[in-house]
C-alpha positions as a Markdown table, in Angstrom:
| # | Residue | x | y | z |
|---|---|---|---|---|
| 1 | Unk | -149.4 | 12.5 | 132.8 |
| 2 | Unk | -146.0 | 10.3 | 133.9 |
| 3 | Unk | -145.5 | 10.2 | 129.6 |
| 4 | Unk | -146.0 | 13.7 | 129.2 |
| 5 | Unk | -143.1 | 14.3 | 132.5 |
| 6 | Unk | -140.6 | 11.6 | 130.4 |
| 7 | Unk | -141.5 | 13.5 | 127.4 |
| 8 | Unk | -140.6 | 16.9 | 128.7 |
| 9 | Unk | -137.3 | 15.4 | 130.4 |
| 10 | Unk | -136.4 | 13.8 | 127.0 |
| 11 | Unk | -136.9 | 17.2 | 125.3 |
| 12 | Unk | -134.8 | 19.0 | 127.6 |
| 13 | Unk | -132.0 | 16.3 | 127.7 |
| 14 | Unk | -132.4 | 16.5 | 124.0 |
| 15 | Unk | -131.5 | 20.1 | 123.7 |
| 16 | Unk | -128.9 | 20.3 | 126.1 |
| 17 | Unk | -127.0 | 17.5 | 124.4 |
| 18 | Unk | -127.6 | 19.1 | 120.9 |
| 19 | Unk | -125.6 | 22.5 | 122.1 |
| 20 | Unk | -122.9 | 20.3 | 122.8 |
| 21 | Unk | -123.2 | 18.4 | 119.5 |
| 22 | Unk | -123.3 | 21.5 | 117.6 |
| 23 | Unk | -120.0 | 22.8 | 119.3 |
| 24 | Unk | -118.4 | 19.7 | 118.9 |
| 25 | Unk | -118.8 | 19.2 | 115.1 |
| 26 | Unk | -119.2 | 22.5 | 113.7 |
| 27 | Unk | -118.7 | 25.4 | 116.0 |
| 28 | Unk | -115.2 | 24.3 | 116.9 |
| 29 | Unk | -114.2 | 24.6 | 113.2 |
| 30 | Unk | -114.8 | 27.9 | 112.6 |
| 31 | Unk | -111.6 | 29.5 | 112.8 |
| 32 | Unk | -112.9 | 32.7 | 114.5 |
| 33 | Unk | -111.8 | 32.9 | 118.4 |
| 34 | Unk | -114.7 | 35.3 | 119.0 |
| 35 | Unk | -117.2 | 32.7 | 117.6 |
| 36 | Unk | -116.5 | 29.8 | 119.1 |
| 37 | Unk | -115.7 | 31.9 | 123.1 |
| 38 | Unk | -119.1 | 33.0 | 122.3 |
| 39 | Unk | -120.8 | 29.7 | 121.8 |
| 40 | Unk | -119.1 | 28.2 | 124.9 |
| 41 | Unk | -119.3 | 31.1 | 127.0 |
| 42 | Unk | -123.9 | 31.7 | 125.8 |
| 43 | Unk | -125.1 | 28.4 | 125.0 |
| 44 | Unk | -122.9 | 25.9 | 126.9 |
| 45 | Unk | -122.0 | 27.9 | 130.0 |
| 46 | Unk | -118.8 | 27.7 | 129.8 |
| 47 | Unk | -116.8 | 30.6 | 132.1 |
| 48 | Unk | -114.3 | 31.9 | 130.3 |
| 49 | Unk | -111.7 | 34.1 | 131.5 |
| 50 | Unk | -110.5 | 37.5 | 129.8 |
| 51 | Unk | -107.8 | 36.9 | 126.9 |
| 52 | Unk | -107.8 | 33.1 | 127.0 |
| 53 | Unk | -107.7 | 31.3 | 123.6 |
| 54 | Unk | -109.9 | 28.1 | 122.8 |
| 55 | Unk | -108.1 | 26.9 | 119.6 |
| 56 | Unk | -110.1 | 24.5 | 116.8 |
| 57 | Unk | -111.1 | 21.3 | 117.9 |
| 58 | Unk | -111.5 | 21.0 | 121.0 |
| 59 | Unk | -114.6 | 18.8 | 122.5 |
| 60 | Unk | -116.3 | 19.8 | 125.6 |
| 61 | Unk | -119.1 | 17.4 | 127.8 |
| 62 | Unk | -120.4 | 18.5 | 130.3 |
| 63 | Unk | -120.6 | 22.2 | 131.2 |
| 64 | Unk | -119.0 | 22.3 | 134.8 |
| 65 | Unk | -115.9 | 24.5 | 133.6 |
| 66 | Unk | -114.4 | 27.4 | 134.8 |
| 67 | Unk | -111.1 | 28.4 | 132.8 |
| 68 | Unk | -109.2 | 31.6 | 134.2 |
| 69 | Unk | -108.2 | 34.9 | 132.5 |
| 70 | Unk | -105.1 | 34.5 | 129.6 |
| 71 | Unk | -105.2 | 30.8 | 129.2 |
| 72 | Unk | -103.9 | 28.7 | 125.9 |
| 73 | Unk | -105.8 | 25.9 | 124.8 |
| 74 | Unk | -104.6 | 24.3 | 122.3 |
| 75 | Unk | -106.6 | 22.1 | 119.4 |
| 76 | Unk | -108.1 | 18.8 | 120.4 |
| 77 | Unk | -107.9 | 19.2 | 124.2 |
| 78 | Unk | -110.9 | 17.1 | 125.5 |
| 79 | Unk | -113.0 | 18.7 | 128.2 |
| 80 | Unk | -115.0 | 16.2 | 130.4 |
| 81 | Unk | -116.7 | 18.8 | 132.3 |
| 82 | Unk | -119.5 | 16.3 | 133.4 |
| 83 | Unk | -117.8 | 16.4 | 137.0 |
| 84 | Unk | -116.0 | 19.8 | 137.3 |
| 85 | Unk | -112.6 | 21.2 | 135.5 |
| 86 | Unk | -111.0 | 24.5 | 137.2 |
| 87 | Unk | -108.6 | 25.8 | 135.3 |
| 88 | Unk | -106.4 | 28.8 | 136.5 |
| 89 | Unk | -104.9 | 31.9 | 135.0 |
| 90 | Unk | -102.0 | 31.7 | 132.4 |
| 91 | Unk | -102.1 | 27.9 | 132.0 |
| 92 | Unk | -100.7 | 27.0 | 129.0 |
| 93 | Unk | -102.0 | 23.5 | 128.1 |
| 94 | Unk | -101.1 | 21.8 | 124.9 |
| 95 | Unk | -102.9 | 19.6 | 122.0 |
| 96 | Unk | -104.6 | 16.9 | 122.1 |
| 97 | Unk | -104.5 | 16.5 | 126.2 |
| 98 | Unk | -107.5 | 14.6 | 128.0 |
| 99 | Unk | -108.7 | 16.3 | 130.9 |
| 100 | Unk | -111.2 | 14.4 | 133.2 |
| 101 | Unk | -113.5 | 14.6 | 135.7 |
| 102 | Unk | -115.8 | 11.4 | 135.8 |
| 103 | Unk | -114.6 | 7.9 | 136.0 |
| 104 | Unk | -116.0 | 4.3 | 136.3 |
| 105 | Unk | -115.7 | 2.5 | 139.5 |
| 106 | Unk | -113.8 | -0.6 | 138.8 |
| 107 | Unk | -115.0 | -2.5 | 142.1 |
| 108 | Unk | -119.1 | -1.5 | 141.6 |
| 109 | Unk | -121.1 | -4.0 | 140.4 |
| 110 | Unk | -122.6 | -1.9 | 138.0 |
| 111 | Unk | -120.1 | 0.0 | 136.7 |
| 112 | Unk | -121.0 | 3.3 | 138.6 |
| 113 | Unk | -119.5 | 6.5 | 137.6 |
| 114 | Unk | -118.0 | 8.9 | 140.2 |
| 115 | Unk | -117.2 | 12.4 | 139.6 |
| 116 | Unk | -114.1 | 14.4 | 141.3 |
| 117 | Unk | -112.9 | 17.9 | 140.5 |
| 118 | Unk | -109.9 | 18.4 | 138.3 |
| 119 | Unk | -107.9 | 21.4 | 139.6 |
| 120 | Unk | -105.2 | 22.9 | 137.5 |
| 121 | Unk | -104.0 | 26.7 | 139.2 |
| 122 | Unk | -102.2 | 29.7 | 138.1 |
| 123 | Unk | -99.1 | 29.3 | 135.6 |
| 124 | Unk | -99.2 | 25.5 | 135.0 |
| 125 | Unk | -98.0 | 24.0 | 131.7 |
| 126 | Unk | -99.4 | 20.7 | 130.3 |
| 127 | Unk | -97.5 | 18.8 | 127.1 |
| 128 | Unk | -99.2 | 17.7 | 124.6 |
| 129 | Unk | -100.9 | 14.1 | 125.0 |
| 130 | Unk | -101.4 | 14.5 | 128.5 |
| 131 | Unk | -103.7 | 12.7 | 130.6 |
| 132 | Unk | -105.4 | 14.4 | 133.5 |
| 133 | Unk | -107.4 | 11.8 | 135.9 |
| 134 | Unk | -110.1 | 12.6 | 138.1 |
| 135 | Unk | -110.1 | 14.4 | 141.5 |
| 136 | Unk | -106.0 | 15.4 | 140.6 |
| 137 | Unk | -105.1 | 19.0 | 141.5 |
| 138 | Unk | -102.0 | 20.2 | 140.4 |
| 139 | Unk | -100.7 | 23.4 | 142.2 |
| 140 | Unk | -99.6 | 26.7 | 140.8 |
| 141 | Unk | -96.4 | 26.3 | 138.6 |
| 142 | Unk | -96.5 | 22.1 | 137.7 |
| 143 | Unk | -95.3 | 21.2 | 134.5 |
| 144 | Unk | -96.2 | 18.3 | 133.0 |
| 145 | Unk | -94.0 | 16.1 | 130.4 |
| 146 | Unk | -95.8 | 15.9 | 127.2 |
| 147 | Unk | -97.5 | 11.8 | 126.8 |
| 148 | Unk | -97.9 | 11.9 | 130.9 |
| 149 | Unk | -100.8 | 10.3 | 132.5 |
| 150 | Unk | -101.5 | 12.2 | 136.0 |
| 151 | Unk | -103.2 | 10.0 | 138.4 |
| 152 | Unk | -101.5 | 12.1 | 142.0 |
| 153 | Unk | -102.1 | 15.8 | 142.9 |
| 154 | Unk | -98.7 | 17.8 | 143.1 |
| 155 | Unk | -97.9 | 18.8 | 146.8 |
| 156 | Unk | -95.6 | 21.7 | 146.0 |
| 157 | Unk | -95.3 | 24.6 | 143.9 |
| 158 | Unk | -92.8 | 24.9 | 140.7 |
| 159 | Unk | -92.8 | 20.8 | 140.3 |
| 160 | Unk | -92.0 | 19.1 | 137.0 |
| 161 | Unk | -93.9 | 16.1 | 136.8 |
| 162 | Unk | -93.5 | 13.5 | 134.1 |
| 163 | Unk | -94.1 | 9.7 | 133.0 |
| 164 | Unk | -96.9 | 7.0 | 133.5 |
| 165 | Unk | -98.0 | 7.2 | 135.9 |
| 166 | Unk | -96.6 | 10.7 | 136.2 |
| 167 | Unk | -94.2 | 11.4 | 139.3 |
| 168 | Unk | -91.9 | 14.4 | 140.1 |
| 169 | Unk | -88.7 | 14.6 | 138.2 |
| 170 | Unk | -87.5 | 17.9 | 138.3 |
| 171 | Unk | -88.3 | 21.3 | 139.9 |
| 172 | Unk | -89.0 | 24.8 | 138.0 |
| 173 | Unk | -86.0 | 27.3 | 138.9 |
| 174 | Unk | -88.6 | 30.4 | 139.0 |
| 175 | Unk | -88.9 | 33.1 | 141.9 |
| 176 | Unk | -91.8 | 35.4 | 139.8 |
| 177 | Unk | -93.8 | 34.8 | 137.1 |
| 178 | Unk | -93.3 | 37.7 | 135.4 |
| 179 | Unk | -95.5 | 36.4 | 132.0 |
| 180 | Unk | -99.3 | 36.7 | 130.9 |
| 181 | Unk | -100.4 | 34.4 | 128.4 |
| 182 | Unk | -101.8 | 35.6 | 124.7 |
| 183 | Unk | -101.5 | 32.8 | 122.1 |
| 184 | Unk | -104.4 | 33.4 | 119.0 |
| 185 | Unk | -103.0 | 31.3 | 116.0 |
| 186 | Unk | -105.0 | 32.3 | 112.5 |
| 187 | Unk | -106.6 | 29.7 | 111.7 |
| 188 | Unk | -105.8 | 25.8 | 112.6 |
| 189 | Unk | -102.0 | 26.6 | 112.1 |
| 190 | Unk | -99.5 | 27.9 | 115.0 |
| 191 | Unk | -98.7 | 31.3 | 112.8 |
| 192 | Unk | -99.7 | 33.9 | 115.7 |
């Protein structure tokens, strides 16, 4: 009876991890937006907001993910939503950026993973390259230099952060934002 339980369990991880799998390698190269938001949004559970834009290539694990309405993501962005990713409205985050939620604990004896939520709100823009670390929340408005690792949550609105580790060097001059995002390359290109 216990062989038949592991058996089921084994199944079920099996096809859970294959969704993923199937994303990962072929779904995100088909250059159709409605395709791929599909995919995520039916068979991984990804919440997707109205109007946002999941370019080619990007790699999601884990399907604790909640991306708000009019967001840009753009190719490669890796999605560790193994903890849990919330992403606000009209962020605009660039390729090839690392966004994670789980993390090793460097003084367990075995190596044990912990999980924080990864907060990103409304109007945020990430460079490309950037690092996100577990359990960092970066408040409405935050900029982040392109090549940045984050490892501290932002404490105020409107802050340009920058560096590694990433730390405040500059302050966005803006009263309203008076923008919603829509950014739907053809293709794997940037021709919009």
């Amino acid at each position: 009876m216990v062989k038949i339980k592991n058996l089921f369990k084994y199944i079920k991880e099996f096809t859970f991890a294959s969704r993923f799998y199937i994303y990962n390698h072929l779904v995100t190269r088909i250059p159709i937006y409605a395709i791929r938001h599909f995919y995520l949004r039916f068979f991984l559970k990804i919440k997707i907001g109205k109007g946002t834009s999941v370019h080619m290539g990007c790699f999601f694990t884990g399907n604790n993910i909640q991306i708000g309405n009019n967001c840009v993501l753009n190719r490669r962005i890796y999605f560790d939503g193994r903890g849990k990713i919330i992403i606000g409205d009209n962020t605009s985050i660039s390729p090839e950026c690392y966004l994670l939620s789980l993390g090793h604990d460097v003084n367990d004896d075995h190596f044990g993973v912990f999980a924080k939520t990864l907060q990103i709100d409304d109007h945020a823009w990430i460079g490309a390259r950037v690092i996100i670390l577990p359990g960092v929340h970066l408040i409405a408005g935050t900029v982040v230099g392109a090549g940045s690792v984050v490892t501290k949550s932002t404490s105020i609105i409107n802050q340009i952060i920058g560096g590694v580790p990433a730390k405040v060097i500059g302050q966005r001059k803006i009263n309203k934002y008076d923008y919603t995002l829509s950014y739907f390359p053809w293709f794997d290109t940037d021709v919009a």
